[in-house]
N, C-alpha and C positions, 0 to 999 in steps of 0.2 A: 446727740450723735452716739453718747456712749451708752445708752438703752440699748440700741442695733445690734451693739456688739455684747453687753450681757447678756441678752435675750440666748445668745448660743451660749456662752459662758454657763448657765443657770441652769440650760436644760435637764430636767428630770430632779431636780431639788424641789421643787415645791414652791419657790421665789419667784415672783413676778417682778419683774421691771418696766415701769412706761413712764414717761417724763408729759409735763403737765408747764402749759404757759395759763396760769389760772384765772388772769385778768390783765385789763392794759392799762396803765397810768392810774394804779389807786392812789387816792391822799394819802401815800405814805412821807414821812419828814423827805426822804429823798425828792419826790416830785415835786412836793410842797415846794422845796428849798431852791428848787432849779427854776420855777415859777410857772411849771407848766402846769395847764388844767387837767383836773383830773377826769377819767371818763368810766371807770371802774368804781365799782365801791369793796371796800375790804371784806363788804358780807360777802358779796360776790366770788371774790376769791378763794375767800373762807371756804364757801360753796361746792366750789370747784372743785377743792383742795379734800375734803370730808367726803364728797362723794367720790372722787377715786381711792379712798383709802377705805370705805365703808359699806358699797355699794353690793351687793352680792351676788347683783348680777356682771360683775366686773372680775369678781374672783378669779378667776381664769386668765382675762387678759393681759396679757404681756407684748412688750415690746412696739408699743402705741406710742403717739401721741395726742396729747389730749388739750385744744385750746379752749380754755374754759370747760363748759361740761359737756363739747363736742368733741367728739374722736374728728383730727384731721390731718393734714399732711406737712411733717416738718420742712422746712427748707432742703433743696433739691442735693445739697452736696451730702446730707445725712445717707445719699442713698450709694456715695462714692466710697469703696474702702479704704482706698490710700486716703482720701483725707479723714478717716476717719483716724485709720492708723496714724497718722501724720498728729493728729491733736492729741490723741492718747498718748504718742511717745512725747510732746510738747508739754502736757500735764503731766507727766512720772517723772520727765527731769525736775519741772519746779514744785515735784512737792521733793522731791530726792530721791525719789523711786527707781533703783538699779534695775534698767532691762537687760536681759538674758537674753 
């Protein structure tokens, strides 16, 4: 959600922002532990991950999101600004961050 709102933040810097779900359930110790199966492999994600950071025909794109190595649509409330607002003021309190 807080891509949406960089994306204006950013504008005319040169900064791209786009947030990335790179894979589902890799064997990572976490999924491992919880015992669920995995359906992702780490190369995959790896994958995902390198190609939006490296891609050049990506260079440009901002303010995306990207599941795995497909551009698609986040969850419907990312397109709501109070709650968008609402998590951003929710995160500056807990990291300690005085809003003005």
């Amino acid at each position: 959600m807080a891509t949406i709102d960089y994306v204006e933040e950013l504008d005319g810097t040169g900064v791209t922002v786009n947030a990335l779900h790179p894979a589902t359930l890799m064997p990572t110790t976490m999924v491992r532990e919880a015992g669920v199966t995995p359906i992702s492999t780490v190369a995959e994600g790896a994958n995902a991950t390198l190609r939006l950071i490296c891609d050049p025909s990506l260079a440009q794109t901002t303010g995306r999101y990207f599941n795995g190595t497909r551009q698609s649509h986040p969850h419907t409330q990312a397109d709501d600004p109070a709650t968008r607002r609402r998590l951003r003021e929710i995160s500056d309190t807990a990291i300690g961050l005085v809003v003005t």
